[in-house]
Structures are given as C-alpha cells and as structure tokens.
C-alpha positions in Angstrom: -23.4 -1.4 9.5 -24.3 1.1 12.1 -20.9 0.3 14.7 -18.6 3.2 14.2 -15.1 3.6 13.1 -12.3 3.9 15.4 -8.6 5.0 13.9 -5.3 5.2 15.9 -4.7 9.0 15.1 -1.1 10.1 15.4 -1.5 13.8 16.0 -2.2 13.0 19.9 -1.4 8.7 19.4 -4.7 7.6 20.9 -6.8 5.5 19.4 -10.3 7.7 18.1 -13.8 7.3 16.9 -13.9 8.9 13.2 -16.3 11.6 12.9 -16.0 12.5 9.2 -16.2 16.5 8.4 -19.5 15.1 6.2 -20.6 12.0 5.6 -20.9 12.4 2.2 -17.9 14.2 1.1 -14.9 11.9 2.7 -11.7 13.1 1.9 -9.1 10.8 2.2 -5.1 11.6 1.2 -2.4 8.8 1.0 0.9 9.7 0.0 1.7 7.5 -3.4 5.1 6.6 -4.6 7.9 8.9 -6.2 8.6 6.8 -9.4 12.8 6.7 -9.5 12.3 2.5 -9.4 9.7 0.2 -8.8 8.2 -0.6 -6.1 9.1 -3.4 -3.2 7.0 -5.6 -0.4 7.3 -2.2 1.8 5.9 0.1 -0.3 2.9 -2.4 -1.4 1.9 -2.2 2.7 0.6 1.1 2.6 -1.5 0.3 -0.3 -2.8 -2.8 0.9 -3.8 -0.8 4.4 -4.9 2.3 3.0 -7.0 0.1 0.2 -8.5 -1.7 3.2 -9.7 1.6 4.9 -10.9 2.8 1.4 -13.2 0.1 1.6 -14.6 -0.2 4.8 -15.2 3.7 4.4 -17.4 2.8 1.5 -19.1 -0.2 3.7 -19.9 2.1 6.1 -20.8 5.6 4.2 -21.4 4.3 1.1 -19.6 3.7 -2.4 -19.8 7.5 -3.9 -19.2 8.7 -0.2 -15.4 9.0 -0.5 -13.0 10.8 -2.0 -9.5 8.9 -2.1 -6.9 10.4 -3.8 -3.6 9.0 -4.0 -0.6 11.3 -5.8 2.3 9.7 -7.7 5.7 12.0 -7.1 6.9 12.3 -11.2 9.7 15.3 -9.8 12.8 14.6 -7.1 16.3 14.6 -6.7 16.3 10.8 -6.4 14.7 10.8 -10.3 16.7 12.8 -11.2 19.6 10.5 -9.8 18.1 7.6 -10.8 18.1 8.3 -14.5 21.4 9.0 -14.7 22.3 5.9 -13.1 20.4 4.3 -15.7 21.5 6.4 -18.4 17.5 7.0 -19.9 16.0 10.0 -19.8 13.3 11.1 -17.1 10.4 11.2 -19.1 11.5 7.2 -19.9 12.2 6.4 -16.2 9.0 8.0 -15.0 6.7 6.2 -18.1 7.9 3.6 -17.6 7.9 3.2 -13.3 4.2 4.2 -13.4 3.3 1.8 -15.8 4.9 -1.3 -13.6 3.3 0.5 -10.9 0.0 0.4 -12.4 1.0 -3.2 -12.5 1.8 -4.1 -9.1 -1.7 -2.2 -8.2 -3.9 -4.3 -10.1 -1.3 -7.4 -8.9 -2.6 -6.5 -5.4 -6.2 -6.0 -6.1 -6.5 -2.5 -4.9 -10.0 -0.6 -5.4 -8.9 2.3 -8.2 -8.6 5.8 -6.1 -10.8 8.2 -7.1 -7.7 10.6 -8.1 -4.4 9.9 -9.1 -3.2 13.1 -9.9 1.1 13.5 -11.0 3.1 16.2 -9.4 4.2 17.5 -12.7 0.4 18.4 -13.6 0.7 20.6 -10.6 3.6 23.3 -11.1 1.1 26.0 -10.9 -0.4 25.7 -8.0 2.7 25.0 -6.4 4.0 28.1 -7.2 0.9 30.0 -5.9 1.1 28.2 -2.8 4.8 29.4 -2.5 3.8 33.1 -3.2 1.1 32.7 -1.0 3.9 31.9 2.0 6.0 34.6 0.9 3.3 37.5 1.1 2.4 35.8 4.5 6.0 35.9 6.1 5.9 32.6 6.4 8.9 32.0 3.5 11.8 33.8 2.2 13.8 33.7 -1.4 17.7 33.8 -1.6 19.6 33.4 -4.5 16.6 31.3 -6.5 15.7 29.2 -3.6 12.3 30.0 -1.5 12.6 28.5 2.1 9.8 27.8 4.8 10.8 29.5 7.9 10.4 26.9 10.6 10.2 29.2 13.5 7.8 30.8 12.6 5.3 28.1 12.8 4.5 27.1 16.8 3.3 23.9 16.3 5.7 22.6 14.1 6.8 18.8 15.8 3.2 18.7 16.7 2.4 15.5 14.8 6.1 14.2 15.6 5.4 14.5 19.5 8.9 16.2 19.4 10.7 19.4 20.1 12.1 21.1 17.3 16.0 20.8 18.3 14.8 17.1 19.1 13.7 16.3 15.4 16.5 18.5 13.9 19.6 16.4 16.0 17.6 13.1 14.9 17.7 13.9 11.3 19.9 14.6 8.2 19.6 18.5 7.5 20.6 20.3 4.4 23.4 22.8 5.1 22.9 25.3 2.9 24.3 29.0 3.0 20.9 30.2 1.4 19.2 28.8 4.8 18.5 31.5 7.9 18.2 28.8 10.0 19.3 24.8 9.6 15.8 24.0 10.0 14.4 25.5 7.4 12.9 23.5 4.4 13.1 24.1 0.4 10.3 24.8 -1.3 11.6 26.3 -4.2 15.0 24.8 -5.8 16.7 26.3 -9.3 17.7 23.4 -11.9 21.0 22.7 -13.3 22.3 21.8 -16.5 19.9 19.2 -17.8 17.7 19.3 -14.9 13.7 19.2 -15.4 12.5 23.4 -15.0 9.7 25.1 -14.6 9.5 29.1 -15.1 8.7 30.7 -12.0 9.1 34.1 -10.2 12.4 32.9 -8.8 14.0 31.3 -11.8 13.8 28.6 -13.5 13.4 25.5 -11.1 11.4 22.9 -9.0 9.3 22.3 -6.1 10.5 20.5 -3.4 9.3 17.3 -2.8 7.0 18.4 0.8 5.0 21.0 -1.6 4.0 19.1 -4.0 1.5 17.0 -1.3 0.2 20.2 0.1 -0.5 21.8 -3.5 -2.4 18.2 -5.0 -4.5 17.7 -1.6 -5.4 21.2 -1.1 -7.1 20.9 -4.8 -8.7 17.9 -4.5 -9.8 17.7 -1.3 -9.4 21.3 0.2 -8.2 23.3 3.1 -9.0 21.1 5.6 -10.0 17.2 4.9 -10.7 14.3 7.3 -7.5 11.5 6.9 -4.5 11.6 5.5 -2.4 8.6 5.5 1.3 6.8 4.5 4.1 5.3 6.0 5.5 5.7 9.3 8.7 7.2 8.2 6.3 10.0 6.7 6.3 11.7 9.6 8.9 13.5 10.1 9.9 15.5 8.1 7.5 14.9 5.1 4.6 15.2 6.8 5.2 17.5 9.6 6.3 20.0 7.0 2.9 19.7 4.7 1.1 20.2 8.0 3.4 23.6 8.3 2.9 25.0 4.8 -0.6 24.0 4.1 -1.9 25.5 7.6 0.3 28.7 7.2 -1.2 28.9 3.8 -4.4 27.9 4.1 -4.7 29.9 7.6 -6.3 27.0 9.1 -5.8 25.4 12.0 -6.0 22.2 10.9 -4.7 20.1 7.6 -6.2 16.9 8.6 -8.1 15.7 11.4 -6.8 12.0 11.6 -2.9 11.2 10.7 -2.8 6.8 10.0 0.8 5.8 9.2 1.7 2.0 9.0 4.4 0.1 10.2 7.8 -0.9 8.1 7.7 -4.5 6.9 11.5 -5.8 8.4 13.8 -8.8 7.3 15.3 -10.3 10.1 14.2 -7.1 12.1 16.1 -4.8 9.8 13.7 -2.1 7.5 13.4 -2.7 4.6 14.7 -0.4 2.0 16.7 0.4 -1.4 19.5 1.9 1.0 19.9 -1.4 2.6 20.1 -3.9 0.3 17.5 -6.2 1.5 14.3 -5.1 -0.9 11.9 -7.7 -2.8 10.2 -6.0 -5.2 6.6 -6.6 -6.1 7.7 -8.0 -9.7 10.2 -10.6 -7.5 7.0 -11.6 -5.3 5.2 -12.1 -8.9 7.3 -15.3 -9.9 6.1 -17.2 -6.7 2.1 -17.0 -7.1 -0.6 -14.4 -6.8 -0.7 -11.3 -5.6 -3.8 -12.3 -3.0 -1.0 -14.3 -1.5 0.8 -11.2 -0.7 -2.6 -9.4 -0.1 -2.9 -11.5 3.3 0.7 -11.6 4.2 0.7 -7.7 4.9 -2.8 -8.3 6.4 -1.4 -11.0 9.0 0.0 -8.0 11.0 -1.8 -5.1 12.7 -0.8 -2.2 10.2 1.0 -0.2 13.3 3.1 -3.0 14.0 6.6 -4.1 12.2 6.1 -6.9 9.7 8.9 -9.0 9.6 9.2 -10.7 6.2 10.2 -14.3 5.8 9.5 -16.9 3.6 7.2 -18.9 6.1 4.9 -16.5 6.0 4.2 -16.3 2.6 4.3 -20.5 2.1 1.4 -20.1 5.0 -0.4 -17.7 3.6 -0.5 -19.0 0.1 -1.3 -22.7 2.1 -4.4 -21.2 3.7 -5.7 -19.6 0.2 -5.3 -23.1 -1.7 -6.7 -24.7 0.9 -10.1 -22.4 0.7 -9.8 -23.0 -3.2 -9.8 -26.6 -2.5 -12.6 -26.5 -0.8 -15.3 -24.9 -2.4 -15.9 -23.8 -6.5 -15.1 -20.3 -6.8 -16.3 -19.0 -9.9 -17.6 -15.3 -10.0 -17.5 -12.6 -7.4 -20.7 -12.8 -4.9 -21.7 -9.3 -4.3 -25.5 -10.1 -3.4 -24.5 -11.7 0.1 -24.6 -9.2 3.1 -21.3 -9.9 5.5 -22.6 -10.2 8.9 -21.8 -7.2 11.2 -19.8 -9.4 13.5 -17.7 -10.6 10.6 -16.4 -7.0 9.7 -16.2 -6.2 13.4 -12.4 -5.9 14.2 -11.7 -4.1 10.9 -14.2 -1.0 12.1 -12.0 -1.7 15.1 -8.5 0.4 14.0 -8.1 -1.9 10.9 -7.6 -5.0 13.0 -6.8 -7.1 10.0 -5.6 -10.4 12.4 -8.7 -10.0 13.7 -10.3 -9.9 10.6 -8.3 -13.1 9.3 -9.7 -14.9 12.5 -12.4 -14.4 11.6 -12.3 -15.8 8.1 -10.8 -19.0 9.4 -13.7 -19.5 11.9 -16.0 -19.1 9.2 -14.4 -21.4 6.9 -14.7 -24.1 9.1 -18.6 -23.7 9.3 -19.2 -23.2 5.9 -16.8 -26.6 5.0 -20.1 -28.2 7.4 -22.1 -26.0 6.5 -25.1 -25.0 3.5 -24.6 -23.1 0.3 -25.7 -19.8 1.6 -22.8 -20.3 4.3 -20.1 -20.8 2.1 -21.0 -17.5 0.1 -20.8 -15.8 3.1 -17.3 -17.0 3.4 -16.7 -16.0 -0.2 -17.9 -12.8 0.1 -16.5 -11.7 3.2 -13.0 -12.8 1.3 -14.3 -10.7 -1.3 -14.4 -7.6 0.5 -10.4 -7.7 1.4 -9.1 -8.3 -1.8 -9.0 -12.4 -1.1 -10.5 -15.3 -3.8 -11.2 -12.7 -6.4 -10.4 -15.3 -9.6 -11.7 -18.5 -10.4 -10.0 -21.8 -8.8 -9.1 -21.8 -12.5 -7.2 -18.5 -13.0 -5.6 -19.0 -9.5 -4.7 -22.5 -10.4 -3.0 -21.2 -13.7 -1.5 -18.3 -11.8 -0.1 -20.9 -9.7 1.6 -23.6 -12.3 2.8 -20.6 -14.2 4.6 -19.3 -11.6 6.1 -22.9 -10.4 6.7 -23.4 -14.1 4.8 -26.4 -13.6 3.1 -28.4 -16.8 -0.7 -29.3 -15.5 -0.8 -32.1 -18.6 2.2 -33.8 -17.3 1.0 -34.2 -13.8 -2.1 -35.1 -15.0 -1.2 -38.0 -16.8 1.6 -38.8 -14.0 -1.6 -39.3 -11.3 -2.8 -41.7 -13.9 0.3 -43.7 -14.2 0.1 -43.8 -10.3 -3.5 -45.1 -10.5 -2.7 -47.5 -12.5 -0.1 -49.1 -10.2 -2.4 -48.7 -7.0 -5.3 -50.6 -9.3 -2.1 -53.3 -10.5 -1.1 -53.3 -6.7 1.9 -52.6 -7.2 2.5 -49.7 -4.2 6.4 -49.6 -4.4 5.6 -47.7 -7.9 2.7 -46.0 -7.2 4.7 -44.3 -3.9 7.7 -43.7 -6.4 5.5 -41.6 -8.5 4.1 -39.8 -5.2 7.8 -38.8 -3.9 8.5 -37.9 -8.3 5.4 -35.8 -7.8 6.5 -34.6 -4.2 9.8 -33.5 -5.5 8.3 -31.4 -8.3 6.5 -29.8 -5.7 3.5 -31.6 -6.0 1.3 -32.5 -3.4 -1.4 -35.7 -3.8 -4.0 -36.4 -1.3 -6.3 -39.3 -1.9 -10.4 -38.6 -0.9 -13.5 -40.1 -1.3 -11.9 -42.3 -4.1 -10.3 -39.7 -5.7 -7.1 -38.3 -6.0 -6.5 -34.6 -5.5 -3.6 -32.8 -6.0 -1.7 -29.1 -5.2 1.1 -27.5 -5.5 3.1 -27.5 -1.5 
C-alpha cells in the first residue's frame, strides 16, 4: 500500500504523517506490564492497539521491517508488596504472573514482539546509565539513593504540555530528606531486609521503576528510535522522566520521535483500575467466550478515546462474530488474498479501528451476495486484526465450553423439536424452543433447516 501513515503524536498533540528514521530498521517501544497480578480489560487495550500498529507497520514496510520490543517490569515496590500480601515469594509471584500473561497474550491473538526483554536481565546497564548521569551532573547520590535532578533538564513537562510546578501540585511526590528538590526522581533505591538487591557503586539496591525503560530501549533499539507507546496515564511521570534521563544520557535531543498513548477503558465512566475496585481481569473475560470477542470490543473505540465497558458491548460484539461464523465456513487462515487499499484505509488513518470495523460490516454484506473470492476478502481482512482466526469449530467449542453448554444434548433436543413440528404438534415443538431459549439457545429455521447459536 503506498498511502502513508498518520499517528496522533503527543509531544506537540497533533495528528502527523510517520516518517520512520529508516524504513528498514523500525523501532518501536511499548511499555509492557510490571507482573505484581494479572492482568485486567485495561491493560489488554494497549496490547490490542499497539498489536494493531505492529501490524499495519509490517503491511506497509514489510514483515522483517520492524523492531517491536515490548519489556515486562519483573522489579517494583508494588511486587514487592504484592508478595507479601500473598505470602509467596517474588521469584513465585513473578513466574507465575508472566506465565498467565503469556496467556492472556495468545488469548488476544497478539503478533509475538520481536523482544520481550525482563528488567531483571538489565541491572547492568541500568547501573551504567546511572553513572553515566552522575559524571554528567545530571544526578546526585545521598545516603545510597541516586536522584535525577529535575531542574536541570529544560524541557522536562515537554511531552506533558505542563509546567513543572503544574505537574508536581497534580501529582503524589515522594518526600524524601535525601531529595534536593521534591521533584526530583529515584533512580537508585537501597533494599531492606528481604528485599531483591543488586551490588552497585551505591550499595546494595534497585533501580527505580522509570530507568529500567530507558536502560532496555536504549539497547534494543538505541539512542534515538521512531515510536514509543503505552497508556495514557504513562505520561506523566513515567514517561516524561525516561525522556529526561535517556536524552541527558544519551545527549540527544530526542528519545523518540512519535509518543502514541491510548485511552483508559471506564465502567460507568469511572477508570478502571486495581485501586478502584472495579477490574475484570482477562482470565474473568475467559469464562464468557473468546478472546476475538474482546479483540473487537477494545477496537469499537478510537484508541484516544475512553472505553466505557459494559456488558452490551461485549454481547454485541460476540453477536456480530457468530453471526460472520454463521455465515460462511471458516476453516484455515487465508493469507494469499490481497486486502483492498480502501479496506485498510482508516487504520493508516491514526488507527481508526471504528472505521476499520465499518468497513468490515460493509464488506460482509457483499460477500453474503457475493462470489467466493469476495468472501475471502472478508476473511482476510478479519484476519489481519486478529478476528476469525479459528475454525467455526474451535470457536464453536470455545463457545459451549465457556456457556458450559453440552452440544449432544441440544442436538438431540432440535430433533425432539422436529419431530413435533413433523407430528404437528407446535404447542411442544415451541415448548422445546423457549427450553432451548432459556439455556441460552437460540434456533432459527432456514431453507428447511434448523440452525442454531448460542444468544
């Protein structure tokens, strides 16, 4: 597809063509998840998104083009917290949390990033980032801590659009007596008691959390690389401080040229999150059906926008897929059918996955009318969001499973029903329909036959 690319950048919040550093060597950097529990609806949006740009990336530059690396954070207080809570040890928590991450990523049908690496693989070249600061100016050590010196940077609040006394009165600062100024970050703390440490010029300790994103990009994708991506609340302070150390560091003047952050995904326009009380976790989301489900439900949104959650829109979405299962014999994958340009259009348009999802519906409907080679158009354009990626078999299985529903037993219930119908006695073949109904069973008769689905 020759069309370019245009991404809603949030270093100056207009909307820009991409113009990659080179075409060939894409570097792309989202910020993963830090492994204290498992993951919930909110956190699987920036996958979903950040999957989606992965792939139209490849569409347009080609498959080997890009370099997407995605970190998982394996050291932070809110581990450290969290294993005590559960009363397991870190190494346990973490194993374990990555592993039902894996999971949920292969739930979602995400393309595999080309790195995953762990912050805990990383200690080294955290600490020679830190020394690196120090011998610059740029950071100072008191009593085992290291600290970045925010004043000392100009542009800090750049990517924040704020002033620095702005983003400080707006936030929760640590008061610490080690600090010259309250704005200052850690990125050096000293470990108590049973505490995970690493040796280090100041003592025995860890990194703080906003290194550890500077030290894994910086050695997989450089000084300088062309997105870097996450969550909206990654902003401030997470990622206005990476921009800070790594530039300081680095002496460049730029981190990354295009900042994408997504939306948070609301119940009853509240954010969801842990310290609210109103999460659904992937594994939750697993019970009612398959992950493509979810898939298009965080696509029905424009990724900037809030995405409130609600159980309508997941009953609609999963509708829509059983109703394109219904209609046509999904088997394999179709990767020999080119998607028209027009087709991928509002996706090279700042991810516009409504737009996208428009699309598919308008496309449906001609290919329902239409010949075989427009109905593997359809597929494959479904294809290349994540979307009818299993059989109508698997996804039927994945279905009853979930609903706990027994496919023999309705089976020979429709045949009880037929039999009435052919006896004539209705009164019992509609008391079978409402049994049926109630079990969540939906019957549709058709050209002689009697289809069914689960509602």
């Amino acid at each position: 597809m020759n069309k370019d690319i245009f991404l809603t950048n949030n270093l100056n919040n207009k909307k820009e063509k991409f113009v990659p550093l080179d075409k060939k060597k894409i570097g792309m950097y989202v910020c993963g998840p830090t492994v204290y529990d498992d993951p919930h609806i909110g956190n699987a949006r920036p996958l979903v998104i950040f999957d989606i740009l992965f792939k139209v990336l490849k569409c347009k530059y080609g498959k080997t083009s890009v370099n997407y690396v995605r970190n998982i954070t394996d050291v932070d207080d809110k581990i450290i917290k969290s294993a005590k809570e559960k009363k397991i040890s870190i190494q346990d928590l973490t194993k374990k949390t990555i592993k039902n991450f894996n999971d949920d990523c292969k739930f979602l049908n995400l393309d595999l990033p080309n790195k995953e690496p762990k912050a805990t693989d990383h200690i080294d070249i955290m600490i020679e980032m830190i020394c690196t600061l120090i011998k610059k100016n740029f950071a100072y050590e008191k009593n085992n801590h290291v600290y970045f010196e925010v004043k000392k940077f100009k542009d800090y609040g750049k990517l924040s659009n704020k002033k620095l006394e702005d983003l400080i009165a707006g936030s929760r600062v640590e008061v610490s007596k080690n600090k010259k100024n309250p704005e200052d970050f850690v990125l050096w703390k000293p470990s108590i008691d049973s505490e995970p440490f690493w040796e280090s010029p100041w003592g025995k300790g860890r990194p703080g959390w906003h290194l550890e994103c500077s030290a894994m990009s910086k050695k997989y994708l450089g000084d300088k690389f062309d997105i870097h991506g996450g969550g909206i609340d990654l902003i401030f302070p997470h990622h206005e401080n990476e921009i800070a150390q790594s530039r300081c560091a680095n002496g460049k003047e730029v981190l990354a040229n295009y900042w994408v952050h997504n939306g948070f995904i609301t119940m009853s326009n509240e954010k969801m999150a842990k310290s609210q009380g109103n999460i659904l976790s992937i594994n939750e989301v697993k019970k009612l059906g398959a992950g493509q489900v979810l898939r298009l439900a965080l696509m029905s949104s424009h990724y900037r926008q809030p995405l409130d959650w609600n159980e309508k829109l997941f009953q609609d979405c999963q509708n829509t897929i059983q109703k394109w299962y219904d209609a046509f014999e999904i088997k394999i994958l179709d990767k020999t059918i080119k998607i028209p340009d027009e087709i991928l259009e509002p996706l090279y348009d700042d991810l516009n996955t409504p737009g996208y999802i428009s699309n598919l519906h308008k496309l449906f409907d001609k290919a329902f009318k239409g010949n075989e080679k427009e109905k593997r158009i359809f597929i494959s354009a479904c294809n290349f969001v994540g979307l009818l990626i299993e059989s109508k078999e698997d996804w039927e299985r994945t279905r009853f499973n979930a609903a706990k529903v027994d496919v023999k037993i309705i089976k020979e219930t429709i045949e009880l029903r037929n039999k009435a119908r052919d006896n004539k006695d209705y009164a019992e073949a509609d008391r079978i329909r409402q049994k049926l109904l109630d079990l969540g069973v939906v019957l549709e008769d058709k050209d002689g036959k009697t289809i069914w689905r689960l509602k």
